[in-house]
C-alpha positions as CSV (number, residue, x, y, z in Angstrom):
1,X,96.9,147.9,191.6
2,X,95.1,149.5,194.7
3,X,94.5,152.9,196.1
4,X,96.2,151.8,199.1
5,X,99.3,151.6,196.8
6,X,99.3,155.1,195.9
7,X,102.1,157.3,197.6
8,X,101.0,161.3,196.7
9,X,104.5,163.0,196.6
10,X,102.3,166.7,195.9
11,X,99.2,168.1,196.5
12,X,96.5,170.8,195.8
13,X,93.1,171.9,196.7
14,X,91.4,168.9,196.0
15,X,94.4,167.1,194.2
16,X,97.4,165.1,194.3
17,X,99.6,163.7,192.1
18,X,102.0,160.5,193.3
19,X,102.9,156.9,192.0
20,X,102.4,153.4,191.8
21,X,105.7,151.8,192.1
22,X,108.5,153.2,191.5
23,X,107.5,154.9,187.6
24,X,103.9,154.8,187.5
25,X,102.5,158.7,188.1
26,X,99.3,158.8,188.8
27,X,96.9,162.5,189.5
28,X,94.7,161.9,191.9
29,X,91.1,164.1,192.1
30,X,88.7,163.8,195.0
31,X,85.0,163.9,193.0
32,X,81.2,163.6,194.8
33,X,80.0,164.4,198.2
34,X,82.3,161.8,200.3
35,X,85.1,163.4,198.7
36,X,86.1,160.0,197.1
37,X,89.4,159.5,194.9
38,X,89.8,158.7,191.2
39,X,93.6,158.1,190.1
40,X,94.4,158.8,186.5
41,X,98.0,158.0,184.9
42,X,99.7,160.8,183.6
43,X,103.4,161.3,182.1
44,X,106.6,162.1,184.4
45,X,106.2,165.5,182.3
46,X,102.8,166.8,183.8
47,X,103.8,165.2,187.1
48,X,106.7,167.3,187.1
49,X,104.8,170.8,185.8
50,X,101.8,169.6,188.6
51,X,102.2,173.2,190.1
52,X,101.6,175.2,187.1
53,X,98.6,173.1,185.7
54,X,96.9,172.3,188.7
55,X,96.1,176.3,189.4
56,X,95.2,176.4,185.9
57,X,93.0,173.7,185.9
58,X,90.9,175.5,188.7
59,X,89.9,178.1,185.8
60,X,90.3,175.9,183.2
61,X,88.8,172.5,184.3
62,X,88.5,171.1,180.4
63,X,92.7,171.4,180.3
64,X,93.2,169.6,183.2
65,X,90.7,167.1,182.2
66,X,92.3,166.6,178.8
67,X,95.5,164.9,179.9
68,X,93.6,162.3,182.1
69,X,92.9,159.6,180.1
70,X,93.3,156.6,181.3
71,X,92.1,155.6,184.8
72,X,94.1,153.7,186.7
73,X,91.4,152.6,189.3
74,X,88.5,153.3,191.6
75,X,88.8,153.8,195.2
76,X,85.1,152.8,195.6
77,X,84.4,149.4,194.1
């Protein structure tokens, strides 16, 4: 898959969460100086709770990082 296949259906500060296809979610975070993107596959569970764990996550960073296990891909390669 490629970033450019990634359609972000909600955001935050600094975050998105969207899909590949039609039932791949994916969370995206914007990381380093050029604001690049990193895409991480989550469940249709924490895509549908974004709102609530997303403003946690800005307290809680090790919670939001917990349920991103498995990258998808790299916008930079």
């Amino acid at each position: 898959m490629k970033y450019t296949d990634y359609i972000c259906l909600k955001t935050g500060r600094y975050q998105s969460v969207g899909k590949f296809g039609d039932n791949i979610y994916a969370y995206e975070i914007l990381t380093g100086v050029t604001d690049s993107p990193e895409y991480y596959q989550i469940s249709m569970a924490e895509f549908d709770s974004f709102e609530t764990w997303s403003q946690e996550s800005i307290s809680d960073l090790k919670k939001c990082m917990k349920s991103l296990t498995a990258p998808l891909s790299a916008a930079a390669t």
